[in-house]
C-alpha positions in Angstrom: -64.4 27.3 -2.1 -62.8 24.4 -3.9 -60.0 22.4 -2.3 -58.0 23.4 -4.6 -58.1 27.5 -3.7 -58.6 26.5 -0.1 -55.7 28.1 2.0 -53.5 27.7 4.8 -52.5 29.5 8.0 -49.2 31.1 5.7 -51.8 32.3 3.5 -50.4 29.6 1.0 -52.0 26.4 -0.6 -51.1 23.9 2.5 -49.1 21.4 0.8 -47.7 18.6 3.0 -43.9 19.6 4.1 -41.4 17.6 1.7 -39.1 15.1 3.7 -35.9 16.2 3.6 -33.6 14.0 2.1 -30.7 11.8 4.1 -27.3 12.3 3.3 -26.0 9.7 1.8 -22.9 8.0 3.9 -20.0 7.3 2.4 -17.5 4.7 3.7 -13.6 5.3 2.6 -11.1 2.7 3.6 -7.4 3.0 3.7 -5.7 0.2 1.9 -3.9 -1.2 5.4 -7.7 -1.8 6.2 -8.8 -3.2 2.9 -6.1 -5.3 3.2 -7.1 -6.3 7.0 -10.8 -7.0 5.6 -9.5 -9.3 2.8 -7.8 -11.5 5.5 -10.7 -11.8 7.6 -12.9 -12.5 4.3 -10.5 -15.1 2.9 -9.8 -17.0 6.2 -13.5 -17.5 6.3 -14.3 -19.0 2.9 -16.3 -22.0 3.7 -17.7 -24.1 0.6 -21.1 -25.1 1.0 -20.9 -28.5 1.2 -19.0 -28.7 3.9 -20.7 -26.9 5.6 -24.0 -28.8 5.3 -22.0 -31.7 6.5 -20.7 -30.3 9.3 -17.2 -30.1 8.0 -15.5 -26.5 7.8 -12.7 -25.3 5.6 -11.1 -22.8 3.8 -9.9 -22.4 0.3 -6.5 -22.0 0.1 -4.7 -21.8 -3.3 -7.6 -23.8 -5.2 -7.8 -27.1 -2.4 -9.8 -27.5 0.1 -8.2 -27.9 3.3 -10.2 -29.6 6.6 -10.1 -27.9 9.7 -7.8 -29.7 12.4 -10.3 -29.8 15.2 -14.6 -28.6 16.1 -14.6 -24.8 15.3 -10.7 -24.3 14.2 -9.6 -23.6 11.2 -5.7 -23.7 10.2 -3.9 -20.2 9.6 -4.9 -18.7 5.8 -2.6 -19.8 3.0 -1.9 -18.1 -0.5 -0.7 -19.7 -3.2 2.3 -18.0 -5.1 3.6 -18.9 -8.5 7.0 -20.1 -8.5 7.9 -19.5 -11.8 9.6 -23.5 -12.4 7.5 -25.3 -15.0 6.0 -28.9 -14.4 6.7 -31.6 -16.6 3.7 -30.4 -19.0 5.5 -26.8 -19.3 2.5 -24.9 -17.2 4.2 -22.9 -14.4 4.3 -24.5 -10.9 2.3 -23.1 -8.5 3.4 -23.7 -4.2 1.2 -23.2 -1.9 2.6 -21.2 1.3 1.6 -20.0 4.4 -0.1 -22.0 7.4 1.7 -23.5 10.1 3.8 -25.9 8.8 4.6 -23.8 5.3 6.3 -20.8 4.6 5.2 -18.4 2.8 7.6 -16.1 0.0 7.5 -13.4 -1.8 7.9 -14.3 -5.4 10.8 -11.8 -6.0 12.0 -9.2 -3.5 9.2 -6.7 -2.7 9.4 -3.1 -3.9 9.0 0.0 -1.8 9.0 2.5 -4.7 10.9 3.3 -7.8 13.5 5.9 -9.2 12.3 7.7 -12.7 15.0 8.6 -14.9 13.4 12.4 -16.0 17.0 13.6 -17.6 19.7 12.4 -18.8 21.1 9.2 -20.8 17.8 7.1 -19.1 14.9 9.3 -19.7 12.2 7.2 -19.4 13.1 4.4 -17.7 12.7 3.6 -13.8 14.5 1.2 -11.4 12.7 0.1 -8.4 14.0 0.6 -4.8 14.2 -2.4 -2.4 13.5 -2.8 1.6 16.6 -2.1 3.1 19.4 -0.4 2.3 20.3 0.2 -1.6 23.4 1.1 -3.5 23.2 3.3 -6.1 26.2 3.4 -8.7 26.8 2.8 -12.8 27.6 -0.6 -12.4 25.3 -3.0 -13.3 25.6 -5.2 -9.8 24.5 -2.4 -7.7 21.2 -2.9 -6.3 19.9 0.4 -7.4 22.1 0.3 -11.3 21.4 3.6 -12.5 23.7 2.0 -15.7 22.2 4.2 -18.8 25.9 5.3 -20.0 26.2 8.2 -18.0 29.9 8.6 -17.0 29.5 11.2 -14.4 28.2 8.9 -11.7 30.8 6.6 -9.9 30.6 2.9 -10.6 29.9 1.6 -7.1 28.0 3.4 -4.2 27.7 7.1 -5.4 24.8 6.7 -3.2 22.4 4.9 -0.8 19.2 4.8 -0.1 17.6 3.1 2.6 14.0 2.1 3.6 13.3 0.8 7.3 9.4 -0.4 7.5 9.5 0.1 11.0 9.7 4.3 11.2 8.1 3.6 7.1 11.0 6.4 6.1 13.3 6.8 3.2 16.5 7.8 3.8 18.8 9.3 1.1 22.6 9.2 2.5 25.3 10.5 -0.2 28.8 9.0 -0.4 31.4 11.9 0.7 34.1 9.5 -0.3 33.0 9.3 -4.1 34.5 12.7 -6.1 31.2 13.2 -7.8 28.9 14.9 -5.9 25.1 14.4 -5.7 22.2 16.8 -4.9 18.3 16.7 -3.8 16.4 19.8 -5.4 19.5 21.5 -5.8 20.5 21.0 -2.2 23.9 19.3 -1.6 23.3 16.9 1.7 26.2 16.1 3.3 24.7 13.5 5.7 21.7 11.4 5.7 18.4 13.1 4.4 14.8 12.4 4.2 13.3 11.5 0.9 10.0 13.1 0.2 7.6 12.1 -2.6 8.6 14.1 -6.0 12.1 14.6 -4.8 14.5 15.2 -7.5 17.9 13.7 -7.3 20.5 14.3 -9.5 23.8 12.3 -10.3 26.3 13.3 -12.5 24.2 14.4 -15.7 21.0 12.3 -14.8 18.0 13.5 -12.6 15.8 10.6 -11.0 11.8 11.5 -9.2 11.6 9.4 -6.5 8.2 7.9 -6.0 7.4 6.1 -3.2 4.9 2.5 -2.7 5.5 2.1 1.0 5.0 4.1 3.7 2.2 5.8 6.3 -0.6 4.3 4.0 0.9 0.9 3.2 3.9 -1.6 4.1 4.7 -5.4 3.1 3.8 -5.8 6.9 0.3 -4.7 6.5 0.0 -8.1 4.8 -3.1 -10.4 5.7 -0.4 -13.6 6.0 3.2 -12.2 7.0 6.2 -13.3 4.6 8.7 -15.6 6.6 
């Protein structure tokens, strides 16, 4: 009998069992964690150099910066553009953060945004800011929804406020103001949650409300906190 016909105790051709194959692991990260890692990565940054020298530093907004004493390193910086122009017209670029700079946002951060689905607007979106926001025709309010519509009051129809400590939107109507707003079809009279895809409508134009910050993500989750 040749090896080839020669059989097992099944009654089969023994065949060596096949290895069963590993799942592969997968490894998802919520962005307040991505955002922790890129801290930790970018405080490290250590040029090469240096370190063969003994001398350790970071990279912080394209300069190397020495550490202040044997295994210290100073806080992480960032470097934010300005917007002024130097003498040679390229934009100027500070360098923030650390413990003797402060570090700022370049214009006020936004939390989400207000999309104009009907009315005189469709199309066009105005961000929401931390805090509380004003929401009116007029084009001083800090939420303008000011598209021509002449159903929604010039000043304060409506407020909407973000707190990133409970990481909630608020939606609170103006029971003063004649015109009267609604959330899905629902007229609040007090303060109401705001829920992703909400609909609000003001006099003849509906906005979606889509949220940036919240459970998942907040300007505090920051690696180097604004000041």
């Amino acid at each position: 009998m040749t090896d080839k016909n020669r059989k097992g105790p099944g009654g089969e051709n023994s065949r060596p069992a096949a290895r069963p194959h590993a799942a592969p692991q997968t490894r998802s990260l919520s962005l307040k964690d991505a955002l922790a890692a890129l801290g930790e990565e970018r405080s490290g940054e250590i040029t090469e150099k240096e370190a063969a020298s003994g001398v350790e530093s970071i990279v912080a907004g394209g300069e190397t910066v020495p550490t202040t004493g044997a295994g210290q390193t100073p806080e992480p910086q960032i470097s934010v553009s300005s917007g002024a122009e130097e003498a040679g017209g390229a934009p100027k670029t500070k360098v923030f953060g650390g413990s003797n700079e402060d570090l700022k946002y370049y214009q006020e951060p936004v939390v989400g945004w207000l999309v104009v689905v009907g009315g005189p607007g469709i199309g066009a979106f105005r961000p929401i800011f931390m805090g509380s926001n004003t929401l009116g025709s007029d084009p001083g309010q800090r939420i303008p929804i000011d598209f021509g519509d002449e159903f929604i009051s010039r000043e304060e129809q409506a407020y909407i406020r973000y707190d990133p400590d409970d990481r909630q939107f608020l939606f609170i109507p103006n029971l003063a103001k004649a015109n009267v707003v609604s959330i899905d079809n629902v007229k609040p009279t007090s303060a109401v949650r705001l829920m992703p895809y909400d609909i609000i409508s003001m006099g003849n134009t509906q906005l979606v409300f889509i949220p940036f910050c919240g459970e998942e993500f907040d300007w505090t989750d920051l690696p180097v906190q604004p000041k």
